[in-house]
C-alpha positions in Angstrom: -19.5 80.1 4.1 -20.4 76.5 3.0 -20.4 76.0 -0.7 -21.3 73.2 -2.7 -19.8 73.5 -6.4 -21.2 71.7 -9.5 -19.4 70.9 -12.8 -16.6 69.0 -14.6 -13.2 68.8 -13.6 -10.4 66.3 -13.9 -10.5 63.8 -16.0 -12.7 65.8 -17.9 -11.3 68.0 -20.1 -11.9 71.6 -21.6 -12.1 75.5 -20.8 -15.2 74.5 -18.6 -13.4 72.1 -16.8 -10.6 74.1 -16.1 -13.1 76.6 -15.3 -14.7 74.7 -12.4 -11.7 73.7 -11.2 -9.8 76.4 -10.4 -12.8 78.2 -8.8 -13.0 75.8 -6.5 -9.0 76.1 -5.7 -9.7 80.0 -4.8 -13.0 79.4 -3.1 -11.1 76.7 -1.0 -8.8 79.5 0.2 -11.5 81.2 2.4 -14.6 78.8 2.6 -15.6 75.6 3.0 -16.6 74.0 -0.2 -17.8 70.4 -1.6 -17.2 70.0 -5.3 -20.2 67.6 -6.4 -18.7 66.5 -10.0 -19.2 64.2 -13.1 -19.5 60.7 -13.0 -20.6 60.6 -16.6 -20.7 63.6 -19.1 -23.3 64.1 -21.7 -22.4 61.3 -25.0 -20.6 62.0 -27.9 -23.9 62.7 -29.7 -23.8 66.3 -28.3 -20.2 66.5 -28.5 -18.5 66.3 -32.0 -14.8 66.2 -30.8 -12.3 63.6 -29.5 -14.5 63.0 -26.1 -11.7 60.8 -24.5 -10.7 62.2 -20.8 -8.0 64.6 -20.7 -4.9 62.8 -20.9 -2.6 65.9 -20.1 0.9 65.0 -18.0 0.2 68.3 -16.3 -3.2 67.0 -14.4 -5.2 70.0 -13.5 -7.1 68.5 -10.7 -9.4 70.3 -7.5 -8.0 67.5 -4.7 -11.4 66.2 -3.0 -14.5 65.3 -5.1 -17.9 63.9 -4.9 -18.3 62.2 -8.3 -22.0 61.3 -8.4 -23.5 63.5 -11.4 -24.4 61.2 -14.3 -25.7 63.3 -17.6 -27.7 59.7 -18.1 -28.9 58.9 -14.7 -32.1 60.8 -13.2 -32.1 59.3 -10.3 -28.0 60.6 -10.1 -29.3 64.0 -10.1 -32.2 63.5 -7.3 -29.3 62.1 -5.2 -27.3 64.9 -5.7 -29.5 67.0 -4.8 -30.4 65.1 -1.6 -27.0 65.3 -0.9 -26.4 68.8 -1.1 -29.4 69.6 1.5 -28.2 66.7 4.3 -24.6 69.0 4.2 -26.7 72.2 4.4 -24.5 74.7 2.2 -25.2 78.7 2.0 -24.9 78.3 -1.5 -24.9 75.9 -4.4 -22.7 77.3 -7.6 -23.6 75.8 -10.8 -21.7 76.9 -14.2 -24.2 76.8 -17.4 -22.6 77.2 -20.5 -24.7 74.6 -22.9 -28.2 73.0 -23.2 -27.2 70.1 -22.4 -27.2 69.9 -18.9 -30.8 71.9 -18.6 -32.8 69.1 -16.9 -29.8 67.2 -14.3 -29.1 71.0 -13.5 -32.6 72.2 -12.9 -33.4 69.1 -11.3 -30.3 69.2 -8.8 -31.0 73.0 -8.3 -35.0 72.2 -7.3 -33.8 69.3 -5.2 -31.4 71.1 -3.3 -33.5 74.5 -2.7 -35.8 72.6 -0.6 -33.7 73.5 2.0 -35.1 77.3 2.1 -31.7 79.2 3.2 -29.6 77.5 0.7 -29.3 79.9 -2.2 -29.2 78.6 -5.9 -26.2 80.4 -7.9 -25.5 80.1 -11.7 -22.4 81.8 -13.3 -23.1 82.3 -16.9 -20.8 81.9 -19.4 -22.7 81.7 -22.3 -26.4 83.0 -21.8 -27.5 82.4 -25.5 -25.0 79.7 -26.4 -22.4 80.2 -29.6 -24.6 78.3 -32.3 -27.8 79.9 -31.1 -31.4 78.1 -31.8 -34.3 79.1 -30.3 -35.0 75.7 -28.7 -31.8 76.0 -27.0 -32.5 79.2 -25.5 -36.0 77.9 -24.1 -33.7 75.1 -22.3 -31.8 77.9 -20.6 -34.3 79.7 -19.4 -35.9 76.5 -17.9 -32.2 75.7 -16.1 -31.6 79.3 -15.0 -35.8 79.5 -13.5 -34.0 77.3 -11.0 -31.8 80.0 -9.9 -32.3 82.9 -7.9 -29.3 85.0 -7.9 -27.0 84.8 -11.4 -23.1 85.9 -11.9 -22.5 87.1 -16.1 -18.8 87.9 -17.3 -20.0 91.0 -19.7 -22.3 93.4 -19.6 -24.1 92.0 -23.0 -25.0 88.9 -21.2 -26.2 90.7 -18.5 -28.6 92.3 -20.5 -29.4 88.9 -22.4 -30.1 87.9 -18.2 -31.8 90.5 -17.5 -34.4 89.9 -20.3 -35.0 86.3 -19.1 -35.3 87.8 -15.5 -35.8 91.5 -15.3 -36.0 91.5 -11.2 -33.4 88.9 -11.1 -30.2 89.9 -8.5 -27.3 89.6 -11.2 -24.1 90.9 -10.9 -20.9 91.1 -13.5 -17.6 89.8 -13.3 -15.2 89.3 -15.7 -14.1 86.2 -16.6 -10.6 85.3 -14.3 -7.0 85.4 -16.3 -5.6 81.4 -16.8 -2.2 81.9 -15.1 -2.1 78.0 -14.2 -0.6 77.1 -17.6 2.5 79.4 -17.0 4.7 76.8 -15.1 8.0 77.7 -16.6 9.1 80.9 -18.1 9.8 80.5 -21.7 11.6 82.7 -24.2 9.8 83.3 -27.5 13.2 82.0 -29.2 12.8 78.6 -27.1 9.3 77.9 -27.5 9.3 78.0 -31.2 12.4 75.7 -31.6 9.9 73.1 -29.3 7.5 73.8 -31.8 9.7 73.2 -34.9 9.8 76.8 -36.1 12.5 77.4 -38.3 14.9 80.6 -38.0 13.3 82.4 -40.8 10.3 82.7 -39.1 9.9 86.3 -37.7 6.8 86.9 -36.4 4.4 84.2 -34.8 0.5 84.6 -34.7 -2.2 82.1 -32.6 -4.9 81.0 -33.3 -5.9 78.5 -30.2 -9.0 76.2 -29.4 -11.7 74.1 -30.9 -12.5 75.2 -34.3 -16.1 76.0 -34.3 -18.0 78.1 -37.1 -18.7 80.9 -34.7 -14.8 81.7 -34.5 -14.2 82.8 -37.6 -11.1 80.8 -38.7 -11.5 81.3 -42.1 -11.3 84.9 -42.1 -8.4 84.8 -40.4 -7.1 82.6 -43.0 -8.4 85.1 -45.8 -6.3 87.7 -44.6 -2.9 85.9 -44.6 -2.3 86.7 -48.5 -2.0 90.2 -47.4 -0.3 90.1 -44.3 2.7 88.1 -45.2 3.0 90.8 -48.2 3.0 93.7 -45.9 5.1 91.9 -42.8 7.5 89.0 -44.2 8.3 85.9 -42.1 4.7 85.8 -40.4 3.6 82.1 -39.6 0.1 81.4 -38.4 -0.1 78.8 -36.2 -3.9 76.9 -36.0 -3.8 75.0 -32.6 -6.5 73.2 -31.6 -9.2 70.5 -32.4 -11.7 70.9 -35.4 -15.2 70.0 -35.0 -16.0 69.5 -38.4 -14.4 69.1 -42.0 -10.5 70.2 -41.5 -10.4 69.6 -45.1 -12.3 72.6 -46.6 -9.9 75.3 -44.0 -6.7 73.2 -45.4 -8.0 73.3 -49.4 -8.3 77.0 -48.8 -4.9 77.6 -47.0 -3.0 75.9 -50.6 -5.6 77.6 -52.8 -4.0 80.6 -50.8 -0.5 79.2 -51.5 0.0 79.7 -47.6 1.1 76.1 -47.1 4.6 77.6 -45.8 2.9 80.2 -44.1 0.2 78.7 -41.7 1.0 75.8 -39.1 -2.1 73.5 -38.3 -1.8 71.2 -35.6 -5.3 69.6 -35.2 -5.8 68.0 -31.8 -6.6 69.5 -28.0 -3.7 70.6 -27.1 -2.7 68.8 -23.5 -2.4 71.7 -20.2 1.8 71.1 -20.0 1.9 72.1 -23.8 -0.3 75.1 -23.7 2.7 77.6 -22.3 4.7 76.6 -25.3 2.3 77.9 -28.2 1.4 80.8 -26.2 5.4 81.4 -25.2 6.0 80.9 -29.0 3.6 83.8 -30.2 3.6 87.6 -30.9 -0.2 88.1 -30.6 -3.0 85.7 -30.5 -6.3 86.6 -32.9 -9.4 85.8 -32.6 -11.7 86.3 -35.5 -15.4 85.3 -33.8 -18.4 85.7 -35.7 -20.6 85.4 -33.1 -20.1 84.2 -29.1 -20.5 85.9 -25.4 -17.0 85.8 -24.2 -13.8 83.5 -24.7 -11.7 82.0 -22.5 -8.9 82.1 -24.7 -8.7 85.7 -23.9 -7.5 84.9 -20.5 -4.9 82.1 -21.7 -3.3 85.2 -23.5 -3.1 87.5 -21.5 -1.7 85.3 -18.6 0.8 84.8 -20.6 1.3 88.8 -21.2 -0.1 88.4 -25.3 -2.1 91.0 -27.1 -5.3 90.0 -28.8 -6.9 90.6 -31.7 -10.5 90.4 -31.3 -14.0 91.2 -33.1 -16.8 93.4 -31.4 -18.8 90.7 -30.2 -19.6 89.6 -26.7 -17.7 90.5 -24.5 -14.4 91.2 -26.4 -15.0 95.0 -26.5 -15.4 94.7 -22.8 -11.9 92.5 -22.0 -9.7 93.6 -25.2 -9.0 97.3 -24.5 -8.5 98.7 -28.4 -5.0 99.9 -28.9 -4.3 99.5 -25.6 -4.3 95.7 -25.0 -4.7 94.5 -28.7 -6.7 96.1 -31.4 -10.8 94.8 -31.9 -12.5 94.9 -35.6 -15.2 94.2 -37.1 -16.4 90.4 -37.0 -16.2 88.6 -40.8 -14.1 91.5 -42.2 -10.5 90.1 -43.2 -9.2 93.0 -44.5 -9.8 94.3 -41.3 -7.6 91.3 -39.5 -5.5 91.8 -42.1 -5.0 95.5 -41.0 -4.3 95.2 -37.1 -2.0 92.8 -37.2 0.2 94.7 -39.9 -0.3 97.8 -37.6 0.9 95.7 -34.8 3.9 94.9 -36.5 4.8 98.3 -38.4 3.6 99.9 -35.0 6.2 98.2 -32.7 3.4 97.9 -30.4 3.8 94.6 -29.0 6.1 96.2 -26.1 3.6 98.8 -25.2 0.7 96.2 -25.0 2.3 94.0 -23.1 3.0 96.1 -20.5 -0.6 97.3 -20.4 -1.8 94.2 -20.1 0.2 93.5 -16.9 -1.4 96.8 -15.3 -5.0 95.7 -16.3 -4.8 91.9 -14.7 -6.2 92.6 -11.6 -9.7 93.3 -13.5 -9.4 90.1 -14.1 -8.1 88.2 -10.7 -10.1 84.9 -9.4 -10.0 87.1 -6.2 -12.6 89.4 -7.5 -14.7 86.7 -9.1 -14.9 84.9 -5.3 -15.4 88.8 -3.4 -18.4 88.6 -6.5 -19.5 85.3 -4.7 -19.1 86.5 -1.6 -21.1 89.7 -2.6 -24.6 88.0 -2.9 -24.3 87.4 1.3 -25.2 91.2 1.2 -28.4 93.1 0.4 -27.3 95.0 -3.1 -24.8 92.3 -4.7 -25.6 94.1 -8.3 -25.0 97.5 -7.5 -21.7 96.5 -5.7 -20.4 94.7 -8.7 -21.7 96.9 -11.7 -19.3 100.1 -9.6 -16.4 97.2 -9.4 -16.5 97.1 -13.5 
């Protein structure tokens, strides 16, 4: 099959990036496929982090590119488009994860579906985006009416789909495990002496990624007081780049008097650096009070980490409840609080982790592509929804 990929990789960087690019490594494997990529991403304006390209030693990069997609240049997308027809692909896969990229996306896709056999695929990650607005959801729904067969990783935004297209084909995959940033095997004991954790630290949490108000970080942070009374030696560890004040979660943690308690490293943490605070790490928490799905999820439990999630999205879907990690309510500290001293009084980390190693095939980059693959046949849908 001939596919022609849109999206971000290298030098971009980011979960979507990584996303895109590692698709196309698997798709590679059995097909033959033409990543059409960014010349120029959307500006800073619609992105309030460090927008500077990903300056990662460990280069996560898809070999061959076609780098002619710029966010400011109509006439970039028309050619794209153009493009795509004179190599005549089955398919063209386009990720959609933010407003931003509603008109170069619908125009690409309306270019390139001249071509009448070439179908036009989006794989949803976020179907109504994290900080949702209703002019936001009216872009997607004019970038996904370009589309005519759809790939969701939960079964909530399937049924967000499905209400934006009710005769839509749409089929459910989960979102594929990050393996890639595993390139050495390192002990817990190791990775925390890289990191400059002292020896009277017992027990590590995570929390990892851009600090956004939909995840929650601050009820995380509320429950602290209580876990470090119940389970002595935890440290929290806050990796990852704030969009937004990083003085107002800081005030809090020494209003807290958790100064010797929580580690916050505020940057984007480069891919060669990622297996170190994972390594590092009992169990990884994510406290989201809103959102679709997470890639972070998959980070962990590449790495063999339990999570700690809320029952939004997808979570309840992907975090199997005292079986992979524990899921609460979302803005309830006390309830944070509570798994992770069960985790520790439990013993369970042992138990999950080995759970977590039988449940990875759900969540293999070999069943995302057989999902691609799927929409060749007559009942894509029903073939997936069985798969789940």
């Amino acid at each position: 099959m001939k596919i022609a990929l849109i999206g971000p990789t290298y030098p971009f960087r980011g979960g979507i990036s990584h996303y895109t690019t590692l698709l196309y490594r698997h798709l590679q494997k059995n097909h033959e496929v033409r990543f059409y990529t960014f010349s120029r991403s959307y500006p800073t304006l619609l992105y309030p982090g460090d927008a500077s390209s990903d300056q990662s030693e460990m280069k996560l990069t898809s070999g061959d590119t076609v780098p002619v997609i710029d966010w400011a240049n109509p006439f970039s997308w028309v050619r794209t488009g153009l493009q795509i027809i004179r190599w005549t692909p089955h398919v063209v896969i386009f990720p959609w994860w933010m407003w931003g990229w509603a008109i170069p996306f619908w125009t690409i896709a309306i270019v390139a579906s001249f071509r009448k056999k070439t179908r036009i695929l989006f794989i949803c990650h976020n179907v109504i985006e994290h900080e949702a607005a209703s002019w936001k959801s009216g872009l997607t729904k004019f970038a996904l009416s370009a589309g005519n067969s759809y790939i969701v990783h939960s079964q909530s935004d399937y049924e967000n789909l499905r209400t934006l297209f009710p005769d839509a084909p749409i089929a459910v995959s989960f979102h594929p495990t990050y393996s890639v940033f595993k390139q050495e095997s390192l002990s817990k004991e190791k990775a925390r002496r890289k990191l400059g954790i002292n020896g009277k630290v017992k027990n590590t949490i995570l929390f990892f990624g851009i600090v956004r108000p939909y995840k929650g970080l601050s009820y995380l942070i509320e429950a602290m007081p209580q876990i470090i009374a119940e389970i002595p030696g935890v440290l929290l560890i806050i990796a990852g780049e704030f969009w937004g004040k990083e003085e107002r979660f800081l005030s809090r943690i020494r209003e807290l008097h958790l100064d010797d308690s929580v580690k916050v490293i505020n940057e984007y943490i480069p891919n060669e650096e990622v297996g170190t605070y994972f390594s590092a790490v009992d169990i990884v928490v994510l406290p989201y009070v809103s959102g679709t799905g997470s890639g972070i999820v998959q980070i962990a439990f590449g790495f063999n980490k339990p999570v700690i999630a809320t029952k939004v999205g997808c979570l309840p879907e992907v975090v199997g409840d005292k079986r992979t990690g524990y899921l609460v309510e979302p803005m309830d500290s006390q309830a944070i609080a509570d798994a992770v001293v069960s985790f520790y009084r439990e013993n369970k980390e042992d138990e999950f982790v080995s759970n977590i190693s039988r449940e990875k095939e759900r969540f293999s980059w070999e069943r995302m592509v057989a999902t691609i693959e799927s929409f060749q046949s007559k009942h894509p849908l029903e073939a997936n929804m069985r798969s789940l």
